[in-house]
C-alpha positions in Angstrom: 63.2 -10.0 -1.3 63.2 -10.6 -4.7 59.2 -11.2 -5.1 58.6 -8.0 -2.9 60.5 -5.3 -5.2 58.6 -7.2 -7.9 55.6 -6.1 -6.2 56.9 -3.1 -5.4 57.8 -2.4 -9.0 54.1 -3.6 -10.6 52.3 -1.2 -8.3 54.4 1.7 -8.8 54.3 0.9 -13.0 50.4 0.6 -11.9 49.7 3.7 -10.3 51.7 5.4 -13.1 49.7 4.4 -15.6 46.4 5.4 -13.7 47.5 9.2 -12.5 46.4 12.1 -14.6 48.8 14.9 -15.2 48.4 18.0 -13.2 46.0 20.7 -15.1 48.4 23.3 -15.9 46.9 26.5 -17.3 50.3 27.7 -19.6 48.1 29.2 -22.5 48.4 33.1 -21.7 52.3 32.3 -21.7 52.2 30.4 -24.8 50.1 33.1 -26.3 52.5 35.8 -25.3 55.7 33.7 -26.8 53.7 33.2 -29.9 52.7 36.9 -30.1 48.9 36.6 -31.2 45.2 35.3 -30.1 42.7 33.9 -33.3 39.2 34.9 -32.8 36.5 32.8 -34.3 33.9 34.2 -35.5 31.0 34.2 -38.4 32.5 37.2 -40.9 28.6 37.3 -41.9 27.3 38.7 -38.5 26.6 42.5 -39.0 27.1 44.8 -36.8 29.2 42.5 -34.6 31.9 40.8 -37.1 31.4 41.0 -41.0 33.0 42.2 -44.2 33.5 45.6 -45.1 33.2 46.0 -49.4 36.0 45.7 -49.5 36.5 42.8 -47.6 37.9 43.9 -44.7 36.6 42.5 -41.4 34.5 44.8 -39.5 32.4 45.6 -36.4 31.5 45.9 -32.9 33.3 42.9 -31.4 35.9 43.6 -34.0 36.5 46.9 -32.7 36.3 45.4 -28.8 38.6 43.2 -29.5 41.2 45.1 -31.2 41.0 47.2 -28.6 41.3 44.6 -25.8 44.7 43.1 -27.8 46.3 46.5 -27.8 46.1 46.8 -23.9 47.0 43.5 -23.3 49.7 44.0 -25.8 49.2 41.0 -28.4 48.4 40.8 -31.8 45.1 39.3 -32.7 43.9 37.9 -35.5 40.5 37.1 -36.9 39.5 33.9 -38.5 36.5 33.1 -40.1 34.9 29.8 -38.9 31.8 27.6 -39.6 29.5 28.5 -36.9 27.9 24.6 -36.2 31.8 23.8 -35.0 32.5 27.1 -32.9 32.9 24.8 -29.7 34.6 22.5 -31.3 37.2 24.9 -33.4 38.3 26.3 -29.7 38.6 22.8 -27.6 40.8 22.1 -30.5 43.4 25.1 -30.5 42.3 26.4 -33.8 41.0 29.8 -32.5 41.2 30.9 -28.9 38.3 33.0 -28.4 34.5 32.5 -29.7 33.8 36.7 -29.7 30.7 37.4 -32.1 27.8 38.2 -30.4 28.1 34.7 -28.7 25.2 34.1 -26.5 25.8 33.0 -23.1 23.6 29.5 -22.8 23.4 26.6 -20.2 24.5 24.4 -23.0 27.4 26.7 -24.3 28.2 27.0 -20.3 29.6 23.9 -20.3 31.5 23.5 -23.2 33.1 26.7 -22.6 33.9 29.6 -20.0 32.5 33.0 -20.2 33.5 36.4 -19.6 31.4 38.6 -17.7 28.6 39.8 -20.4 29.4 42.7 -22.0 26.0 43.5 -24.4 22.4 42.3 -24.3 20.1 40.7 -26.7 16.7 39.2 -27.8 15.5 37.4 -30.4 13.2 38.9 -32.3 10.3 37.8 -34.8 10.7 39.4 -38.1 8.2 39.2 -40.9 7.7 41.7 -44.2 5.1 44.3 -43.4 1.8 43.8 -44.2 2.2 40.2 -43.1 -0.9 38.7 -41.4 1.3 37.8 -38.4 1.1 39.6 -35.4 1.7 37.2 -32.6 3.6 33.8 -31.7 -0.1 32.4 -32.2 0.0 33.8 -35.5 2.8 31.8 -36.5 0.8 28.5 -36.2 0.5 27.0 -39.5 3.4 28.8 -41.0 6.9 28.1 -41.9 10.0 30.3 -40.2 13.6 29.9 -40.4 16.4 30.9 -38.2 20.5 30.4 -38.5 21.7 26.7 -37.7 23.4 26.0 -34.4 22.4 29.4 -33.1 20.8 30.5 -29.6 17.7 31.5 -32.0 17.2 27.6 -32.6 17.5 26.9 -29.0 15.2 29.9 -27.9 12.5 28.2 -30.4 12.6 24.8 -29.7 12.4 25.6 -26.3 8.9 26.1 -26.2 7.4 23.5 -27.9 3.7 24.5 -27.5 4.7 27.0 -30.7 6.9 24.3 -32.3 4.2 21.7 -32.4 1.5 24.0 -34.0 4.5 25.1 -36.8 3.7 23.9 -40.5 6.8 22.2 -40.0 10.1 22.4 -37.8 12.6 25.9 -38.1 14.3 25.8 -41.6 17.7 26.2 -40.5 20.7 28.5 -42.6 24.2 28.7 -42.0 24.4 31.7 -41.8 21.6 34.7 -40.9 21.5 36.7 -44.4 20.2 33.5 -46.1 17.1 33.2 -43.5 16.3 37.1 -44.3 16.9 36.2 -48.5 14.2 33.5 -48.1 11.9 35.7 -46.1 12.3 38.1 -48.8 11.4 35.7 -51.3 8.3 34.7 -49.7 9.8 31.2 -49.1 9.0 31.4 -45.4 7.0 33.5 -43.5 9.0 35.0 -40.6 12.5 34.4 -39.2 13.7 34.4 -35.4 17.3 36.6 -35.4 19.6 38.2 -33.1 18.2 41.8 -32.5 21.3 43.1 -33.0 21.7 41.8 -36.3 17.8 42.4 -37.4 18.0 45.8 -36.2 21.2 46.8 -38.3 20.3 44.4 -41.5 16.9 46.0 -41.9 18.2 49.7 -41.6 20.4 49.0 -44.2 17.6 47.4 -46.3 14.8 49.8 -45.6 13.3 49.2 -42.0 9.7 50.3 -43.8 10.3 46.5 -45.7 9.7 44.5 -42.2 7.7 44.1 -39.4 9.0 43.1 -35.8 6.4 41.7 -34.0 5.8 42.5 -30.2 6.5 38.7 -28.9 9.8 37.8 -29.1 11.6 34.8 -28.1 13.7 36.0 -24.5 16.6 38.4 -23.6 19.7 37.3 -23.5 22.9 38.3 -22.7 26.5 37.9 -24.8 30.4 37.1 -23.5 33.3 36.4 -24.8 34.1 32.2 -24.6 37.0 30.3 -24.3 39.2 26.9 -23.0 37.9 25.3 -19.7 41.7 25.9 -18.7 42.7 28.9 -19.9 41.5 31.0 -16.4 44.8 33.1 -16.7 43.4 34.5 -20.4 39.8 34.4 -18.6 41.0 36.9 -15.9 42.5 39.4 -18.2 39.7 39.6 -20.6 37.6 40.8 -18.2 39.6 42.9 -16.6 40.9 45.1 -19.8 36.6 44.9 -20.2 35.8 46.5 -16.9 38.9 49.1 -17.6 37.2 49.8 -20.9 33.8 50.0 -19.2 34.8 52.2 -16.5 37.1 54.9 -18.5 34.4 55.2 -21.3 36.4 53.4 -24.0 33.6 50.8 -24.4 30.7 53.4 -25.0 32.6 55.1 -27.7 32.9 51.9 -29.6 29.2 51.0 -28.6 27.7 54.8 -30.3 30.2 53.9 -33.4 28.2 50.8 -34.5 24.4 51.5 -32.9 22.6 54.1 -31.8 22.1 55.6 -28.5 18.8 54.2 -27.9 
């Protein structure tokens, strides 16, 4: 009797050691007791998330998402993060949503889940004007840079046929400012950037200045990312989005930052 409870007793302490704990998605009520969400994102990324002059953050998704807390009634707060460790920031619990003009990708896909996608993107080629480049073919030869960790870099390396005939690989920046500074310069002869971005950097800076070539590197689309668990926060996002959608609430904020074209 004795040896059998002892058996009984190893197979239980066994099997207790081996069994995973239930997923439990608890974050939306863990976010409610706390009172707030952080958003990551890059505070350099005009029109989407950057600093006013005066320092203030700013933007598109800023707007969205302000606008998103107030109907879900919670605070949200925006923190600044290095881009190369978005992923990494969220899986962590340092911020709870990636919201920045966050490119939906395979590889993203399954590090994170996705709202629906809200906006749509491409990446284009800039140059300055009067540059000698006028096609991906063009670019053969020549140097361009691009931000680091960024759907840009994936977009480029992914076809390597203009890769290989590059004077050498994508000079990667941290952040997308620095790639247009050294195209300015003359350091390197055209950059890959979010339209977005391009579009509202170079009207600032005097569109006349650049050139966007016809070819670009794909369409995209962007959404909101966050926790493999956190379906419950998943759910409301992107219903407050369709609401915002459907009573016109999204359009106004769209015409704010971009034009209606």
């Amino acid at each position: 009797m004795k040896k059998t409870l002892i058996a009984l007793l190893l197979v239980l302490i066994l099997l207790g050691g081996c069994a995973k704990p239930a997923a439990t998605d608890n974050t939306w009520a863990a976010l409610k007791e706390k009172g707030y969400i952080v958003m990551g994102l890059d505070d350099t990324f005009a029109p989407m998330g950057f600093r006013d002059n005066a320092g203030n953050i700013v933007g598109f998704d800023v707007d969205l998402a302000n606008e998103v807390a107030k109907r879900l009634d919670i605070e949200i707060r925006f923190q600044p993060i290095d881009w190369t460790l978005k992923e990494s920031e969220l899986n962590a619990g340092n911020i709870d949503l990636i919201w920045n003009g966050y490119t939906m990708t395979p590889g993203r896909k399954e590090q994170v889940n996705f709202t629906d996608p809200y906006m749509e993107n491409s990446q284009l080629i800039v140059t300055m004007a009067g540059s000698e480049i006028q096609s991906k073919k063009d670019l053969a030869g020549k140097t361009i840079a691009l931000q680091k960790d960024s759907s840009a870099y994936d977009a480029v390396m992914a076809e390597k046929d203009v890769v290989e005939n590059l004077k050498q690989e994508p000079i990667q920046f941290d952040t997308n400012n620095e790639a247009f500074m050294d195209l300015e310069a003359g350091r390197v002869d055209a950059i890959v950037v979010d339209e977005v971005l391009a579009r509202y950097y170079m009207k600032l800076r005097g569109e006349e200045n650049y050139a966007v070539l016809e070819d670009d590197f794909g369409d995209e689309e962007y959404g909101v990312g966050v926790r493999k668990s956190d379906t419950e926060l998943l759910e409301k996002l992107n219903a407050v989005l369709n609401e915002m959608k459907a009573d016109g609430t999204f359009d106004e904020i769209r015409l704010k930052w971009f034009s209606d074209n």
